[in-house]
N, C-alpha and C positions, 0 to 999 in steps of 0.2 A: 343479892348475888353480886359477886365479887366480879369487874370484869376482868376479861382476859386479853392485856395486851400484844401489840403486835408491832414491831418493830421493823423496816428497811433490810436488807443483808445489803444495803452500801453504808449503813451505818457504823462505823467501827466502834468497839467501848471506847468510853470515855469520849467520844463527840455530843455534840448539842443535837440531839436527832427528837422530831416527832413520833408520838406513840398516837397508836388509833384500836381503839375498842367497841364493841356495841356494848350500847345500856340493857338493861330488862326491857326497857319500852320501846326496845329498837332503834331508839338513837344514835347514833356514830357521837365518842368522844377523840378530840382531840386535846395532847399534852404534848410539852417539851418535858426530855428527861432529865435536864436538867431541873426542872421544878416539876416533879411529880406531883406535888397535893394538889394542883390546879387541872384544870378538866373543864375544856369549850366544848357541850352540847351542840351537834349540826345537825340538820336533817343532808341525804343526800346529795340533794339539790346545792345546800348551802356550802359543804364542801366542796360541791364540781363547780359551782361561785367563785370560789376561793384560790383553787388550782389554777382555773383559766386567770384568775385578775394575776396571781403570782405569776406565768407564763408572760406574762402582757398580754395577752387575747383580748381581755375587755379591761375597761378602766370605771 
């Protein structure tokens, strides 16, 4: 199964914006659309990880 992306509406075309899809197995993928064939596997957890270190919340 092919996933289905999903994109920001603060992302305008033609910006570096991240895409996020679920796998089959429930996984969250994250990509930049600038480099589509690439794809970071997260569990939820690892994304809400991720959000807060980019926030500064945690280091």
């Amino acid at each position: 199964m092919t996933p289905t992306w999903q994109q920001s509406s603060y992302c305008s075309e033609g910006d570096a914006c991240l895409n996020i899809a679920t796998a089959a197995n429930g996984t969250l993928l994250l990509r930049e659309s600038e480099n589509p064939g690439t794809a970071l596997p997260l569990t939820v957890t690892q994304l809400r990880t991720l959000i807060r270190m980019l926030k500064g919340e945690i280091r």
